[in-house]
N, C-alpha and C positions, 0 to 999 in steps of 0.2 A: 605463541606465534611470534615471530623476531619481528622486528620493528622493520620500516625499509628506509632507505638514505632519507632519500624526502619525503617523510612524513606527514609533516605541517602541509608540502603544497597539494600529496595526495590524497589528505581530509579535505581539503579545501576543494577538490576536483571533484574529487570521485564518487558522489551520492546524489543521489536524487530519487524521487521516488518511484517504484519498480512498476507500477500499474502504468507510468509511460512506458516503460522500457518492453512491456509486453505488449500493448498496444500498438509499437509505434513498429516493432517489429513482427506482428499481426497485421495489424491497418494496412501494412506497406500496399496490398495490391499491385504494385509496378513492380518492373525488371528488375530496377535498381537495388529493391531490397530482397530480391529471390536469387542473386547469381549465388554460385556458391564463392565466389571471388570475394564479395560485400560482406557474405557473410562470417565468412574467415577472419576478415577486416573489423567488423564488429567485435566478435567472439572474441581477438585477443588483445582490444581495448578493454575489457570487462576486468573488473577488479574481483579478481575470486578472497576469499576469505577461512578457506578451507573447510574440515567438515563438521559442525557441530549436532550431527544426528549420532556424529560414531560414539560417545560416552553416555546416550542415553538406553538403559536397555529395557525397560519397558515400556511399547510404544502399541498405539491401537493400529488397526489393519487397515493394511488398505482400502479404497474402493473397487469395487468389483467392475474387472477391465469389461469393456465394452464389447469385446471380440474374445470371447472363452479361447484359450491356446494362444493368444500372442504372446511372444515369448519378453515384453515390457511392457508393465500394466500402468505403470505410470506414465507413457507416452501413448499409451492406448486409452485407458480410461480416465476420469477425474484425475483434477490436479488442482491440490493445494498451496499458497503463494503466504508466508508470514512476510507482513512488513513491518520493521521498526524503522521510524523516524524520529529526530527531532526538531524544533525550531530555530535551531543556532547557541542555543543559550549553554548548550554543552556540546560535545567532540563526540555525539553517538555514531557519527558518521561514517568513521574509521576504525574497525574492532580491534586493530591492532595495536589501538593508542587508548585500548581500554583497559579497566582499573577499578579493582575492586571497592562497591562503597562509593565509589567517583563520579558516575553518572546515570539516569536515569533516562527513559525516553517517555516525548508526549504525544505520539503516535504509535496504535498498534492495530491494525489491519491484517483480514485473512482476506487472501482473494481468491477466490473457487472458481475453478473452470470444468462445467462439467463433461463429459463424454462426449454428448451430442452436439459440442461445439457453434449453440446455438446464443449461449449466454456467456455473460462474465458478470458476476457478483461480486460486491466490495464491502464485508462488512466490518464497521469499527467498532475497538473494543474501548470503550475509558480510561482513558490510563488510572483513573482513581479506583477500579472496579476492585473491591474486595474479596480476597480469591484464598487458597489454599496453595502456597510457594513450597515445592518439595524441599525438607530439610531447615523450612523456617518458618512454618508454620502459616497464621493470617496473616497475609501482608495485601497493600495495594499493590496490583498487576506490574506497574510499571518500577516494581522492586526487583521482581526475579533479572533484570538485566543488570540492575547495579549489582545484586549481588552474585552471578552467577554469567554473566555472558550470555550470547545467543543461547547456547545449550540448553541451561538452566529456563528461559522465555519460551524456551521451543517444552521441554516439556513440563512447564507449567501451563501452557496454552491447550496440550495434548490432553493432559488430566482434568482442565477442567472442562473440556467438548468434549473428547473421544475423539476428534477428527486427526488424520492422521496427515502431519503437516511436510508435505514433496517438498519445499524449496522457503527458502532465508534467506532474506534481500535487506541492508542496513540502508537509509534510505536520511536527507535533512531539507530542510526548505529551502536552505539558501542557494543549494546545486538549480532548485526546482525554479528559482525566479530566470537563469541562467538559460532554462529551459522555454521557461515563459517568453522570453527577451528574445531568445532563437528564432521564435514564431511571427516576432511581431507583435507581441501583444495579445490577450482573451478578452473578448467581451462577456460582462456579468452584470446582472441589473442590481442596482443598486437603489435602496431604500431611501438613503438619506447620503449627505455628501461624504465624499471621503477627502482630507488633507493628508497631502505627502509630500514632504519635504517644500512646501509653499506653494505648490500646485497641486487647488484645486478639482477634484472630478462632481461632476453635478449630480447628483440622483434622476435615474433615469432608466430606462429599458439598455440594455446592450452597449452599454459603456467599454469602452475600449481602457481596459486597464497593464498597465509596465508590468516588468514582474515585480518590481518594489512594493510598486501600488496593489496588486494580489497579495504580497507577502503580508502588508498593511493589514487589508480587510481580514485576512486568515487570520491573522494573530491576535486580534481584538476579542476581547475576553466577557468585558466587565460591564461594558453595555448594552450588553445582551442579553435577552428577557430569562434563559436557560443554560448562562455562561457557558459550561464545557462542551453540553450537549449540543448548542448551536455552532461551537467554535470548529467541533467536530465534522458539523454538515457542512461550513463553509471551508473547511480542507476539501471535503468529497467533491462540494460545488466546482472548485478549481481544477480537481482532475478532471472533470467531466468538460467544462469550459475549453481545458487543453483538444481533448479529446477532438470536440465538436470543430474546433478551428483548424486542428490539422486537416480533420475532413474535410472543411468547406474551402478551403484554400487549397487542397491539391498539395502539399509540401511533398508529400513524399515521391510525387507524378515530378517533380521537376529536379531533374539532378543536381541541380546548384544549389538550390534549397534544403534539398533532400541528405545529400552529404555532408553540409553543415550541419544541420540537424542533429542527424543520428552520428554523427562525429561527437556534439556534445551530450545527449544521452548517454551513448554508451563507454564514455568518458566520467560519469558521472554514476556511475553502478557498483555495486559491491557487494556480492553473491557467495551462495557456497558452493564447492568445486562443482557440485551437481549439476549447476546450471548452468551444462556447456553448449555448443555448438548445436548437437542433436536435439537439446530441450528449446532452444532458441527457434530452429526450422519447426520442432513442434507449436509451440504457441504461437508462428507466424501463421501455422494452417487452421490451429483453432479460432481463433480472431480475425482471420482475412477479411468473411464480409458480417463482421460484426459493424453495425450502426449504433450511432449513442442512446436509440433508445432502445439497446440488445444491453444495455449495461445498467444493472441496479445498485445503488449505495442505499446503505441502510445502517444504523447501530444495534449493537445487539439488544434483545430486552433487557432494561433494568426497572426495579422498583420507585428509584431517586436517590437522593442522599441523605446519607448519615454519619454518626458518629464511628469509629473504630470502639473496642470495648473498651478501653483506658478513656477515653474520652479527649483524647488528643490528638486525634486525626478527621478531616473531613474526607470521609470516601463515598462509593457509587455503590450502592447495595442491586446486584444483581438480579434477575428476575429468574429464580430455577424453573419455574414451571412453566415459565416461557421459552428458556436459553435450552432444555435439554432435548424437546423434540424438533426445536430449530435443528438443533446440533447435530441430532441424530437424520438429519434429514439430509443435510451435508456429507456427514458419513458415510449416507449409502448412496450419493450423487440423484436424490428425488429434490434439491431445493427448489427448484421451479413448480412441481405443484403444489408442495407445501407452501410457496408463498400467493399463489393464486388462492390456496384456500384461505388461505389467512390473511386475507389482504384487509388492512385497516388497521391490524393489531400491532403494527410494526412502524418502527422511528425511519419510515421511510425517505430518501431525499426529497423533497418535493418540487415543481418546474422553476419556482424562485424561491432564492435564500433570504431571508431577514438578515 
């Protein structure tokens, strides 16, 4: 893909992560985000990335559309969401200014949306999780994108679920404090105090955190009782915090609010051509009256950690006997009883984050 003039300031813009960008264009509820005027206006701020499903060609099947004969099954039934993100520390955020070998991402999320447009599920994968990379054998997960781009992520992601992945959104934290800041602010309780930049936040219930100060707590690794695994839940904490605030605030009920907003969301996205216009009104109708507690975050099963077999790597040993009737559960859009039955067995988010 050709590089574009400004590159450096459309990295720096154009990412953020896509669980707002479907939320915020679901959530909407009001006028504002239903004309088709707005939505036109969204759709072609969106940074498309073009298509990396077309060079894979073994791929598993869709979900079975909700309505037998509609003539789109991906706009009728489940729908699959791959998120790659990362923390800043590399340029994942702009695939065009990607390079092989050169970077890796610390975020990887499926977001599932099923048929009956009752739920939205978020689940993360480790980026350490030790997998099978087509063409290069074991590798940790978050290899298949340095060495292989979207394409290569999408279907090492495919092989190891079977779930068949609708849409690739490139996604970094720094767009997301941008986002955080647009709002005003998320409240997050907070265990122990946070310092940021010389101000103080106290440990407390429903702390009013910058987006800096989120970015802060998200990224903190090393004092934390299950390092990746916590660092994991307090990303999810943060979408869901967004979530809750757009809600309780109205942002998208008030135009002046509202089009700032999603000015900077979808100023901050980078999709594959897929995810146009029509996919956008789609997931506005699945999410419309989604409430934050219609939204589950969870990671997938693992074992914990290990060794790679040289003995030079610390990765996340996956849990197969857990991960494939999860997976297969997704595949055929049953995740919601599946996880009512198995409620307890799962790294679920829980109401407060450590």
């Amino acid at each position: 893909m050709p590089a574009h003039a400004s590159a450096p300031q459309r990295s720096r813009s154009r990412r953020a992560l896509v669980i707002v960008l479907v939320l915020v264009l679901a959530l909407a509820g009001a006028a504002v985000a239903a004309t088709w005027g707005v939505q036109r206006w969204l759709a072609g701020q969106v940074e498309h990335i073009g298509d990396p499903f077309a060079s894979i060609t073994e791929r598993p099947q869709p979900a079975a559309s909700a309505a037998p004969g509609a003539e789109d099954d991906t706009l009728d039934g489940a729908m699959n969401i791959l998120v790659l993100g990362s923390d800043s520390r590399i340029s994942a955020g702009d695939p065009n200014q990607w390079e092989q070998g050169a970077q890796r991402t610390d975020t990887i999320m499926l977001v599932h949306l099923p048929a009956s447009r009752d739920a939205a599920y978020v689940m993360s994968f480790p980026r350490d999780s030790w997998v099978d990379v087509p063409g290069y054998g074991e590798q940790k997960i978050n290899a298949a994108f340095s060495y292989g781009g979207p394409a290569l992520l999408i279907e090492t992601i495919e092989q190891l679920t079977q779930v068949r992945i609708d849409h690739f959104v490139v996604t970094d934290f720094e767009s997301f404090v941008r986002i955080t800041d647009a709002l005003g602010g998320v409240r997050m309780t907070l265990t122990q105090d946070l310092e940021v930049g010389g101000t103080v936040v106290p440990a407390g219930k429903q702390q009013l955190l910058t987006g800096e100060q989120a970015l802060r707590f998200v990224r903190e690794r090393k004092t934390l009782a299950r390092g990746d695994f916590d660092r994991v839940q307090r990303q999810q904490a943060w979408m869901r915090a967004i979530v809750a605030k757009m809600r309780n605030d109205g942002t998208l009920h008030n135009p002046v609010t509202s089009a700032r907003f999603l000015d900077v969301v979808s100023r901050s996205v980078a999709t594959d051509d897929g995810l146009d216009q029509a996919v956008m009104r789609d997931l506005q109708d699945r999410a419309k009256d989604l409430g934050s507690t219609d939204l589950t975050f969870f990671t997938v099963p693992f074992e914990g950690t290990g060794r790679s077999p040289d003995g030079a790597q610390s990765i996340v040993v996956l849990d197969r006997a857990a991960l494939d009737p999860l997976m297969a559960a997704v595949a055929s859009d049953t995740l919601g009883p599946y996880l009512a039955a198995n409620e307890g067995s799962l790294d679920v988010l829980p109401p407060v984050v450590e």
